[in-house]
N, C-alpha and C positions, 0 to 999 in steps of 0.2 A: 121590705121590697121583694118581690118576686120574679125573679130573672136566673136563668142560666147561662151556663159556662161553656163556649167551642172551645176545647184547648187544641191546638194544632200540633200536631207533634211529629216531626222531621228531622231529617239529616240538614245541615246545613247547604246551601246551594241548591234545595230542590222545590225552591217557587210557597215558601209560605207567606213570602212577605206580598205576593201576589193573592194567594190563597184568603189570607185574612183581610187584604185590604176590597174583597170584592164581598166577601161575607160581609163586612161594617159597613159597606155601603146602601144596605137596607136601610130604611126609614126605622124601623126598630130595631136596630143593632148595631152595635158599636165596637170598632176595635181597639183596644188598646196597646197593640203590638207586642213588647216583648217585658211587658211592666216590673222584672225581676232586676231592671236595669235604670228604674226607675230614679234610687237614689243615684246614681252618677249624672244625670238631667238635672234634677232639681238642685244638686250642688255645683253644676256650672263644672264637671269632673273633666269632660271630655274633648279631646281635640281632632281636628278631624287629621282622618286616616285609613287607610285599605278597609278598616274594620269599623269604621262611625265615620263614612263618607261625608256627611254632614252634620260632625261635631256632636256640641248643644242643639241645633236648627231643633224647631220644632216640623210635624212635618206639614205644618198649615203653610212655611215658610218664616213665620218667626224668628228671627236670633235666639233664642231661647223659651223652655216654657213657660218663664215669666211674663213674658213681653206677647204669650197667645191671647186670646180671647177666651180660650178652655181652661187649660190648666189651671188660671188661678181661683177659678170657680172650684173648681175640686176641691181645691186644698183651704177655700172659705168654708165646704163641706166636710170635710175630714178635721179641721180645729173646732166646727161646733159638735162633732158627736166623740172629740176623743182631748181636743189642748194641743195637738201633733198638729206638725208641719209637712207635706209632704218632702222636704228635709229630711225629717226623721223615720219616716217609715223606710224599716228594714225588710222589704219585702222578697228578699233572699235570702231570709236568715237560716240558719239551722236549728235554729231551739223552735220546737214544734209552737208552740203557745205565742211566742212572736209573731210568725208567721202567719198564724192562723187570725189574730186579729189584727196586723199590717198591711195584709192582702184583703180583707173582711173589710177594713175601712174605706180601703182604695175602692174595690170594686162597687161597695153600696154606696158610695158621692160619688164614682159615676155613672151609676144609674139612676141617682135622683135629678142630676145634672141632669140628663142626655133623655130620660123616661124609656131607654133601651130595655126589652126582657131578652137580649142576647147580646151575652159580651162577649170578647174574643180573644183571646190570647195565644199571641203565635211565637211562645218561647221557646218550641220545641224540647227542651229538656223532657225526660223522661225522669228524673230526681223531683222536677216542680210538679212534672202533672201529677207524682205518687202524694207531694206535700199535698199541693191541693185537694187531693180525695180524701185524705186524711184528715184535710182542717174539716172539710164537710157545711160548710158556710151555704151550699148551693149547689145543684145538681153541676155535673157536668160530663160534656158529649167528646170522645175524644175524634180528633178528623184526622185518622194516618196518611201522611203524606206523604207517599214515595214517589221518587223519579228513578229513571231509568237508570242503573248503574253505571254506564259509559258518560252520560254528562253528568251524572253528579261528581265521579272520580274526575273527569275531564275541568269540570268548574273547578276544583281542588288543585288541580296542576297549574292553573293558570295561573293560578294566588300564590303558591307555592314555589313555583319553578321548580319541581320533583317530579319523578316520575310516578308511575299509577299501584305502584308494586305496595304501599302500606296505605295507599290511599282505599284500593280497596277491600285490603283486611279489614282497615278499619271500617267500609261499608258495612261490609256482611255483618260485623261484629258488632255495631252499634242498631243495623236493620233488624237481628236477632232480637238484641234487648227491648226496643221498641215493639216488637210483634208482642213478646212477652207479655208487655207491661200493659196493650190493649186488650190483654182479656180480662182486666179489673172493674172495665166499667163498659158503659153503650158504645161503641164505635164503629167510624163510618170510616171506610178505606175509600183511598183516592189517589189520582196518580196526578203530578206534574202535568205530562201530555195532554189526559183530560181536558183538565182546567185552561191549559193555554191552545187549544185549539178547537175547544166545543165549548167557551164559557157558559152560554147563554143555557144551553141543553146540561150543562152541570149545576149551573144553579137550579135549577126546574129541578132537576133530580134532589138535590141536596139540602136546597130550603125546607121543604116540609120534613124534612128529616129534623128538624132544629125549631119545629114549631113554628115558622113561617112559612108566607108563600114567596114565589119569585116577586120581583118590581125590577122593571125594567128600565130606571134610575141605577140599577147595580152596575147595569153595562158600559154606564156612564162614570164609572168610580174614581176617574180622577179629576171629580169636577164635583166631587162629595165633598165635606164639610172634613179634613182627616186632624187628627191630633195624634198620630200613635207612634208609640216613645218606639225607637231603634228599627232596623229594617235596610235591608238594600236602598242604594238611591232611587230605585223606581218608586218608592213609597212617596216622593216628592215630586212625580214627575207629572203633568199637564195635558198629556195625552192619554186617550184611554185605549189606544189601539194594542192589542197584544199578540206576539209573533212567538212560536214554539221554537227555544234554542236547539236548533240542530248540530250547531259548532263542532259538538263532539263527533257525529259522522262522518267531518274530513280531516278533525285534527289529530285527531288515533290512526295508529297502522292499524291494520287486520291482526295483527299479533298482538297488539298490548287492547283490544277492541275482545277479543278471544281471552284473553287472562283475566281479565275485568268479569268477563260474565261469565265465566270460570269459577273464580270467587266470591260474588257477589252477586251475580243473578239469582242460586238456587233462593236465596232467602229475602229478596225482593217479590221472587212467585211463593212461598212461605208465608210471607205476608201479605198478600193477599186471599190465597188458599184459608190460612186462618181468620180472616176478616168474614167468610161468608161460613163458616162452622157456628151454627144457632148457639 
């Protein structure tokens, strides 16, 4: 089977669950969301919470992925090419040679399923997209996703009830390793903003990058066909109208608005800077 790989790779809070689900809503291309998470779905692991708003739910709406229409087609494909159950696929493993054909199963049943030549995985990790280059099963494009330092630390406070002071150390610090880690393969730098306020003129940009063209079905992405394992509760939601969070422009002082991009801004423009260096 011949198909590639969007990995998405983000800080948390900065619209990938958005990012991937407008990418999979091509007619040939599919998203699988955060598939490292996979085995906790398929063993029925999860409850719902701040952090799996919607439990098991698949995000077609199913109680589980048992009970989709998808999922169990998958895992009728991954026990005729391997005796495994999507049960048993450890696709977070650390032993490189696991990984490498737990992820290699999942991803070829479903693109045999789906006839997608782009899959999508918006796990963000910068540890999965090194394994995955690694395993080398299939090309892959990485899509860096940043948002703006103030709502992304902002998004982080709300969750938290903390202030912005290690939230965005931790930006910068984790913005750093991810700039890093996209000079290893193809990458396309993108922001938050972008995506939620030009979708249509992002995708036009961004599809042929990935070997497609735009379809203006994407615009319509929550009215697409979705299966994809973990994701903010937008990944469920019924509307496809999308609105840029501003939030963080009234809910920051000017002083903690100033410390943030203090910390965190030089290497949010770093990363981008590095995105257009040939």
């Amino acid at each position: 089977m011949s198909y590639r790989i969007a990995y998405i790779m983000s800080l948390p809070h900065s619209g990938s669950t958005l990012c991937g689900t407008l990418l999979g809503a091509h007619s040939a291309s599919f998203c699988l969301g955060e598939p490292w998470k996979l085995r906790s779905y398929a063993q029925l692991q999860l409850e719902i919470s701040h952090k799996t708003a919607l439990g098991n739910a698949c995000t077609c709406g199913a109680p589980d992925i048992w009970q989709c229409t998808f999922w169990p087609k998958v895992d009728a494909g991954v026990r005729e090419a391997s005796g495994m159950s999507l049960r048993e696929l450890d696709t977070a493993s650390n032993d490189p040679a696991t990984f490498a054909r737990d992820n290699k199963l999942l991803f070829d049943a479903v693109a045999a399923e789906t006839g997608a030549t782009l899959l999508v995985d918006s796990s963000k990790q910068p540890a999965r997209l090194r394994a995955l280059l690694d395993a080398d099963f299939a090309p892959v494009t990485i899509v860096h996703l940043v948002r703006n330092p103030g709502g992304q630390v902002y998004s982080h406070m709300k969750r938290s009830g903390r202030g912005p002071y290690r939230h965005a150390v931790r930006n910068a610090l984790d913005t750093l390793a991810m700039t890093r880690q996209a000079q290893k393969a193809e990458t396309i730098f993108t922001t938050y903003e972008q995506i939620a306020s030009t979708p249509e003129e992002w995708l036009r940009s961004i599809m042929p990058k990935l070997g497609l063209d735009f379809e203006a079905r994407q615009l319509d992405w929550a009215h697409a066909d979705r299966h994809n394992i973990s994701g903010n509760r937008s990944r469920a939601t019924s509307v496809s109208t999308i609105k840029v969070d501003h939030s963080w422009e009234t809910g920051l002082t000017p002083l903690r608005k100033a410390y943030i991009n203090f910390v965190a801004g030089p290497f949010a423009w770093l990363a981008k800077a590095r995105s257009q260096i040939p």
